[in-house]
C-alpha positions as CSV (number, residue, x, y, z in Angstrom):
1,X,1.9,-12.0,24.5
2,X,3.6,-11.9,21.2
3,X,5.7,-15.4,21.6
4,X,2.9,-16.4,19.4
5,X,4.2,-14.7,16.0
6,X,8.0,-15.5,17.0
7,X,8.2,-17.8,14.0
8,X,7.3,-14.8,11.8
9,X,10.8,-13.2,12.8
10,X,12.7,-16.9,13.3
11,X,15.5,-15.3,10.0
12,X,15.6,-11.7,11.1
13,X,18.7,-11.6,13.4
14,X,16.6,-8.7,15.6
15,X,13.9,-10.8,16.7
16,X,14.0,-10.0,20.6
17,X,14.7,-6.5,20.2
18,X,11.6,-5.8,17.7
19,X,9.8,-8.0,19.7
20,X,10.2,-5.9,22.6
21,X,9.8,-2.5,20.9
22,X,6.0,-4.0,20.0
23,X,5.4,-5.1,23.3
24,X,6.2,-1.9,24.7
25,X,4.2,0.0,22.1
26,X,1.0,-2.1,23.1
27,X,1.0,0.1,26.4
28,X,1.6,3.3,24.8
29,X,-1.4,5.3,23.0
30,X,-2.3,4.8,19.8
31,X,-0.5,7.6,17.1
32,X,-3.8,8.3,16.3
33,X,-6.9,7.4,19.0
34,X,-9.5,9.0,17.2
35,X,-8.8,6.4,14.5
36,X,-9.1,3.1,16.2
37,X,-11.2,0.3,15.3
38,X,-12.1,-1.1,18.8
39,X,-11.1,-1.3,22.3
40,X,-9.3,-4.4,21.7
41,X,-7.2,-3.1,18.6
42,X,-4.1,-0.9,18.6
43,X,-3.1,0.6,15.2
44,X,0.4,1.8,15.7
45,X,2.8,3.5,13.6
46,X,5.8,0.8,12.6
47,X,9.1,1.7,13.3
48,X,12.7,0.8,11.9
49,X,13.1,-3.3,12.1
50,X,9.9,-3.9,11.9
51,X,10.1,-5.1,8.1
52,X,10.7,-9.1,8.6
53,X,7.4,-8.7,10.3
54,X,5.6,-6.9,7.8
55,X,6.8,-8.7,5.3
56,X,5.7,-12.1,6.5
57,X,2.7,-10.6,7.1
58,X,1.6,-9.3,3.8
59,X,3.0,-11.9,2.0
60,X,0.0,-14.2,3.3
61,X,-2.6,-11.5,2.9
62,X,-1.7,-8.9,0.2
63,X,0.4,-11.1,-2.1
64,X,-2.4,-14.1,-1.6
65,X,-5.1,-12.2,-1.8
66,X,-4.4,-9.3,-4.6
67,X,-7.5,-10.3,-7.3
68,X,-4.7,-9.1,-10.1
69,X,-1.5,-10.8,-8.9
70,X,-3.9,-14.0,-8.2
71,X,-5.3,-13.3,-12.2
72,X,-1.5,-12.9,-13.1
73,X,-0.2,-16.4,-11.5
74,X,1.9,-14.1,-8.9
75,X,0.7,-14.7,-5.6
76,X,3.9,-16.3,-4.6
77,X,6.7,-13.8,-6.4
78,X,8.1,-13.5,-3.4
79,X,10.9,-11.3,-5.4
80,X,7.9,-9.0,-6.3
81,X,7.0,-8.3,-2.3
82,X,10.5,-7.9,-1.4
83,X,10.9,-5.3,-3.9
84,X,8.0,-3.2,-3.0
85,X,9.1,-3.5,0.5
86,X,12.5,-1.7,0.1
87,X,10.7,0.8,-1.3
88,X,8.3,1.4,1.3
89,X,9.2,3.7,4.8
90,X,8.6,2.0,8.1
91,X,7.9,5.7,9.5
92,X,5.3,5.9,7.0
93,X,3.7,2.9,7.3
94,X,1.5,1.3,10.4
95,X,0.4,-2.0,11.8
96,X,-2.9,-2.9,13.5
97,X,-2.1,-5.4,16.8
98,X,-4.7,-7.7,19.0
99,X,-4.0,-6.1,22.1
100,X,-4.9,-8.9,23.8
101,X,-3.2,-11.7,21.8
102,X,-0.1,-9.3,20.4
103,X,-1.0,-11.0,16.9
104,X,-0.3,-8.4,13.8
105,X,-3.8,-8.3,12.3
106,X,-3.4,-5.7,9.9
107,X,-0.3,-3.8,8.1
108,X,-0.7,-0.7,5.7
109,X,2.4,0.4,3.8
110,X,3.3,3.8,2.6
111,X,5.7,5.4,0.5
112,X,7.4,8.7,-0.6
113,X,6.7,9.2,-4.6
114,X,8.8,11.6,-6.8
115,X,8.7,12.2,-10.6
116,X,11.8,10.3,-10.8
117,X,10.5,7.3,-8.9
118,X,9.1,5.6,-11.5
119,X,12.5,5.1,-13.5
120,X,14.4,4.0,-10.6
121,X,11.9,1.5,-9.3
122,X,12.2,-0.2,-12.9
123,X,15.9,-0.2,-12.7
124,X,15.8,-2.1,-9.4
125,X,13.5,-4.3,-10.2
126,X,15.2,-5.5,-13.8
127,X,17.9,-6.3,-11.1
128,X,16.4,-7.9,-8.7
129,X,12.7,-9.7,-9.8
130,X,13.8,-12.7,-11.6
131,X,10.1,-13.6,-12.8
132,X,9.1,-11.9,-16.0
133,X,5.6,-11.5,-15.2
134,X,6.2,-10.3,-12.2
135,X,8.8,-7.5,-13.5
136,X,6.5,-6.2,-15.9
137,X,3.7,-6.3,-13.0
138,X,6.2,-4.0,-10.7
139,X,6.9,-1.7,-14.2
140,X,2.8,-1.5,-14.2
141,X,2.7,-0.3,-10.8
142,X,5.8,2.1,-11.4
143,X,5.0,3.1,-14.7
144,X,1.1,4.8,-14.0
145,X,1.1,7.5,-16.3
146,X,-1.5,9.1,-13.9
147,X,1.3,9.8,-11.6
148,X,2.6,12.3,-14.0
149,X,-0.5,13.6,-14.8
150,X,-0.8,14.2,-10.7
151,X,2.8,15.7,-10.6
152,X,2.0,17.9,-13.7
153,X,-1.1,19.3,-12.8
154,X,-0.5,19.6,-9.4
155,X,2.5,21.3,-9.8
156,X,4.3,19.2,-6.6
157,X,7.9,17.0,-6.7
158,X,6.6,14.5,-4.4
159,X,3.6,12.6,-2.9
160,X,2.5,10.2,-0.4
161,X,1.7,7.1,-1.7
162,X,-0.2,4.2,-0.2
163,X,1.7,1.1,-1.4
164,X,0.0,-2.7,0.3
165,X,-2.9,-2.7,2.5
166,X,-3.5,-6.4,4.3
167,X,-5.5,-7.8,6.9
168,X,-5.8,-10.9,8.7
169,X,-8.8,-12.9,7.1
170,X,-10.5,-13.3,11.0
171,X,-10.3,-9.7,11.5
172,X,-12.2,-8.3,7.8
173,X,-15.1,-6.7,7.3
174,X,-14.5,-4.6,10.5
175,X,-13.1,-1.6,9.5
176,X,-9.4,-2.3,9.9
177,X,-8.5,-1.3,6.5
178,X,-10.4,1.6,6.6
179,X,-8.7,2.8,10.1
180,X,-5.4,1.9,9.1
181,X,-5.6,4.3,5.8
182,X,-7.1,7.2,8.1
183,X,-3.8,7.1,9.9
184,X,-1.5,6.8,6.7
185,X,-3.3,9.5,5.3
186,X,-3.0,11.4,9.3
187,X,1.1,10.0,8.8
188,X,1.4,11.9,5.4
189,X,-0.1,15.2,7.0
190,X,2.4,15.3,10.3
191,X,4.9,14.6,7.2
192,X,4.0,18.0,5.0
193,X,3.0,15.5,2.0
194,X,1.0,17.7,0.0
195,X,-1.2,15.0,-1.8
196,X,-2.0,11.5,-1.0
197,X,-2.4,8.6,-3.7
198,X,-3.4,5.0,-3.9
199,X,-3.6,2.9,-6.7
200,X,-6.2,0.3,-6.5
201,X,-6.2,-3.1,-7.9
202,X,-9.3,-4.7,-6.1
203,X,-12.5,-3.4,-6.2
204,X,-12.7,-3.4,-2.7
205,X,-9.9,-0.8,-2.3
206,X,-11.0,1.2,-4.3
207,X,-14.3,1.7,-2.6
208,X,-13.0,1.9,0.5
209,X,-10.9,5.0,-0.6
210,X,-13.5,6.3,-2.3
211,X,-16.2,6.0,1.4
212,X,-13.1,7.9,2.9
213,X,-13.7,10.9,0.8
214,X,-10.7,10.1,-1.6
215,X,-11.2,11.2,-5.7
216,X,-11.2,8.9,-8.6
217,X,-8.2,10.2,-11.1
218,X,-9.0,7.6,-13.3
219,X,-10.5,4.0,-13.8
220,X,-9.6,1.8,-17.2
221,X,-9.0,-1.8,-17.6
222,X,-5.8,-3.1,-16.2
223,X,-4.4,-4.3,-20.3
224,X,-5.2,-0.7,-21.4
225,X,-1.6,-0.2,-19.5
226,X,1.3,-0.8,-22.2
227,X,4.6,-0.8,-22.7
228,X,6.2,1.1,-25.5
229,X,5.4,-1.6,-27.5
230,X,1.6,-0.9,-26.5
231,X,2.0,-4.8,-25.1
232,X,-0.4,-4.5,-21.4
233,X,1.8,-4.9,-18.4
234,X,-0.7,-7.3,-17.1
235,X,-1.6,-10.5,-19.5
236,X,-4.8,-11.1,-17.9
237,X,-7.7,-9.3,-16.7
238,X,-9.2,-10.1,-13.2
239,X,-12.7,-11.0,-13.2
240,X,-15.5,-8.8,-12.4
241,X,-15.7,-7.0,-10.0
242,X,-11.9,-6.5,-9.6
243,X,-11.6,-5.7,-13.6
244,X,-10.8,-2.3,-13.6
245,X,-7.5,-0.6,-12.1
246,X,-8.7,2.5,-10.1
247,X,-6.5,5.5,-9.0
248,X,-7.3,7.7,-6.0
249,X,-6.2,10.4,-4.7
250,X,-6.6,13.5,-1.8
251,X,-5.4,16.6,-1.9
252,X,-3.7,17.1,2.0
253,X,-2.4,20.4,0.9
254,X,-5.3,23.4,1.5
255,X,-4.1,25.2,-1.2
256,X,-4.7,22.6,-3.8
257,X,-8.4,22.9,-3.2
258,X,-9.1,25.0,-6.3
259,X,-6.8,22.8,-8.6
260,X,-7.8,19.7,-11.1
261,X,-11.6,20.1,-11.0
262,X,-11.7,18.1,-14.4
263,X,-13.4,14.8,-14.5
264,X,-11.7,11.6,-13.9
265,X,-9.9,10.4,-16.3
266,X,-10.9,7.4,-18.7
267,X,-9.9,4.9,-20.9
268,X,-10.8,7.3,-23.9
């Protein structure tokens, strides 16, 4: 059933075998069957190898589609995807499959995050991301001083953080996103992550975190985030309604319940 995507893995020298791990998978349960979309759909938790096809995958739906990477000229860095890839976990990340068809419909990625993330992610990528603009759009991403502010008030050393979200354009506006971030958020539990963080760059994100019961940290305009030169990451703004950059989060730890009951942060 899946000879139909084969193309997708035609340079990884692993096609058969993650072929056949995903074929296999199809008859198992889902990780999570109290989050699944539809009969028809299986939302399964991807395993190691399954990158080339996550990859291919998001960079015709994420990297295409992303309102501030299209704003920014950068929906074919490929450099930038590739670099947000090798930091992402396959064990924490999941794909959403046609049963019926074996076509990938749907891939959410995840992340460990750790105070000292942020300046190793900028160090790879001055390596590796050739593009200017799309460097200083990975330092944006890396650079969030809200992810300080949630290590520092929080008083944790790491996080979970949701990195891409994509979906097939025949499959949206039914839920898949939605499902696929219960389960990331279900992954980062079984994992002992005690807080869960997306950063959201489309207005649609955002909302959908916010419909799963997911707090606003803070929501500014995407040039109020500067260098130390106080030059914006980002040259350009998206239009409305994809303007403003929104940062969620959900505390997965019970104990955090009676911590950071401040408003969100502004631009102020």
């Amino acid at each position: 059933m899946l000879y139909r995507f084969l193309n997708v893995l035609r340079d990884a020298r692993s096609h058969r075998t993650i072929n056949q791990r995903l074929m296999s998978s199809l008859s198992e349960k889902d990780v999570y069957e109290e989050y699944r979309p539809s009969e028809g759909v299986a939302i399964l938790q991807a395993r190691k190898g399954y990158k080339p096809i996550m990859r291919q995958f998001l960079e015709l739906t994420y990297l295409k589609n992303d309102p501030l990477l299209l704003a920014n000229g950068l929906s074919n860095e490929t450099d930038l995807l590739d670099h947000w890839l090798d930091e992402i976990e396959e064990s924490l990340s999941v794909m959403a499959v046609d049963k019926k068809s074996g076509k990938v419909i749907g891939v959410a990625a995840g992340s460990e995050c750790t105070p000292e993330s942020a300046e190793k992610s900028k160090e790879v990528a001055a390596r590796t991301i050739k593009n200017t603009n799309a460097f200083r759009m990975a330092c944006l991403f890396a650079d969030l001083p809200e992810k300080t502010k949630l290590f520092e008030r929080f008083r944790v050393r790491n996080m979970f953080e949701v990195n891409m979200i994509g979906t097939h354009p025949d499959y949206r506006q039914q839920g898949l996103g939605k499902y696929m971030l219960l389960h990331l958020r279900a992954l980062a539990r079984r994992a002992g992550y005690p807080l869960l963080r997306i950063d959201c760059s489309s207005h649609f994100s955002a909302r959908m975190a916010l419909r799963q019961g997911m707090e606003k940290l803070s929501e500014r305009k995407v040039t109020e985030y500067t260098d130390q030169d106080k030059k914006p990451w980002a040259a350009v703004v998206p239009p409305p309604p994809h303007s403003n950059f929104v940062v969620c989060f959900e505390r997965l730890d019970p104990s955090l319940a009676t911590f950071f009951k401040k408003p969100p942060l502004n631009s102020k």
